[in-house]
C-alpha positions as CSV (number, residue, x, y, z in Angstrom):
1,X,0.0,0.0,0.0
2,X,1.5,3.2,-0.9
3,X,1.6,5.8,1.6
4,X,0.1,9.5,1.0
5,X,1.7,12.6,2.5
6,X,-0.2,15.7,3.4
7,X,0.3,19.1,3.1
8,X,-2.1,22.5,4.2
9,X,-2.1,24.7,1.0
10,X,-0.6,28.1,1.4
11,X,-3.7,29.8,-0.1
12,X,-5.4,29.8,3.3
13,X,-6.4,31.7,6.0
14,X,-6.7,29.5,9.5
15,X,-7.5,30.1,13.0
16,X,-8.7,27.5,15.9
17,X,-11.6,27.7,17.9
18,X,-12.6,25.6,20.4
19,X,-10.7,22.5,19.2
20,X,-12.1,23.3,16.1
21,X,-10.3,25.0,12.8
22,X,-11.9,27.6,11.0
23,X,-10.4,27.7,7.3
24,X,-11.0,30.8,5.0
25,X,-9.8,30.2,1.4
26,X,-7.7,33.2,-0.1
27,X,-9.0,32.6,-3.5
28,X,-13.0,32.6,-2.9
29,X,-13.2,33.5,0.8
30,X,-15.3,30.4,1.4
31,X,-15.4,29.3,5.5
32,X,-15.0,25.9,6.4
33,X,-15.0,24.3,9.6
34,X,-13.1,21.5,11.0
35,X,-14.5,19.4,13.2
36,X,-11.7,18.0,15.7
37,X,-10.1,14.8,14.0
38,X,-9.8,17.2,10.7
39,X,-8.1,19.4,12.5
40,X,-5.4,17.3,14.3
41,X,-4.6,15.8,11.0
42,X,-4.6,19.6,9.3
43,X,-2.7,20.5,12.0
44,X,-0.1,17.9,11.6
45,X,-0.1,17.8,7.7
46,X,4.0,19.1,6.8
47,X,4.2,17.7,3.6
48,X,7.1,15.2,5.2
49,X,4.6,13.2,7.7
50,X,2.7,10.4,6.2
51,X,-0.5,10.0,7.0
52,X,-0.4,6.3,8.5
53,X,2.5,8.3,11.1
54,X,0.0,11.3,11.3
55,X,-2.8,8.6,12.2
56,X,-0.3,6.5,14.8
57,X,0.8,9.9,16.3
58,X,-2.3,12.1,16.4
59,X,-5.4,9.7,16.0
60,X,-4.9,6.9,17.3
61,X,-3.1,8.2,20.3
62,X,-6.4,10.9,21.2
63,X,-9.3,8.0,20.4
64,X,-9.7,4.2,21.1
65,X,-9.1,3.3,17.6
66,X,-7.5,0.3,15.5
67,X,-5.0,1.7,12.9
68,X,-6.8,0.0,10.0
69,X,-10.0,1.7,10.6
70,X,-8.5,5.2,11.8
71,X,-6.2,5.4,8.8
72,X,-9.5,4.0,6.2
73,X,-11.2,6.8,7.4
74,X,-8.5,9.4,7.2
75,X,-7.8,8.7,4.0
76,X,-11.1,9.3,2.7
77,X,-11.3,12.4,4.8
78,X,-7.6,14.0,3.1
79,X,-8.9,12.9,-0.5
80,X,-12.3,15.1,0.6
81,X,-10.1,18.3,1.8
82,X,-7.9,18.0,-0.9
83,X,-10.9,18.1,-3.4
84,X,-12.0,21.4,-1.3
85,X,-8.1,22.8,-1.8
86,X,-7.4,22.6,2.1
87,X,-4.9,20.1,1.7
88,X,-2.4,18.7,-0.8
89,X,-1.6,15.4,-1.5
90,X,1.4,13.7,-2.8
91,X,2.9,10.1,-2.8
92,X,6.4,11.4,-1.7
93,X,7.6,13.7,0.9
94,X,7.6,17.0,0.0
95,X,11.5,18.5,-0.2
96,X,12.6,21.2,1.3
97,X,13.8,24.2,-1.1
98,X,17.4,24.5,-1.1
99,X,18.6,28.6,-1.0
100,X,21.5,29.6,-2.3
């Protein structure tokens, strides 16, 4: 199974509330709102954390969860905000830019 890495696009505003994220697109100013599992994994979405480690780490550590079931369900809930542009997904890690 290959592995999907995360990342929060830059083209958005964000603030929490209440465990919760608000997310205000730059491009359309549409409002979404994160309910808490969203918002640990948007929260912990670098680009260079997979989401099975973002699952481990975040999900399955804050509810009673099997792996197999939390990570099923992430992954359909990344391939949602990615469709909204709220995340990014790519099948490698995401490099960092080297200055020179």
């Amino acid at each position: 199974m290959n592995d999907i890495y995360p990342t929060r696009s830059a083209a958005l505003a964000a603030r929490e509330l209440a465990g919760e994220m608000m997310i205000m697109s730059a491009t359309d100013s549409t409002l979404f709102s994160l309910n808490e599992t969203a918002t640990l994994i948007w929260q912990a979405a670098d680009g260079k954390t997979s989401l099975a480690e973002i699952v481990e780490r975040t999900i399955c550590d804050e509810y009673y969860v099997e792996p197999e079931i939390a990570y099923s369900d992430a992954a359909e809930l990344v391939e949602k905000l990615a469709q909204l542009g709220i995340l990014i997904l790519s099948e490698q890690p995401v490099r960092d830019e080297v200055q020179q």
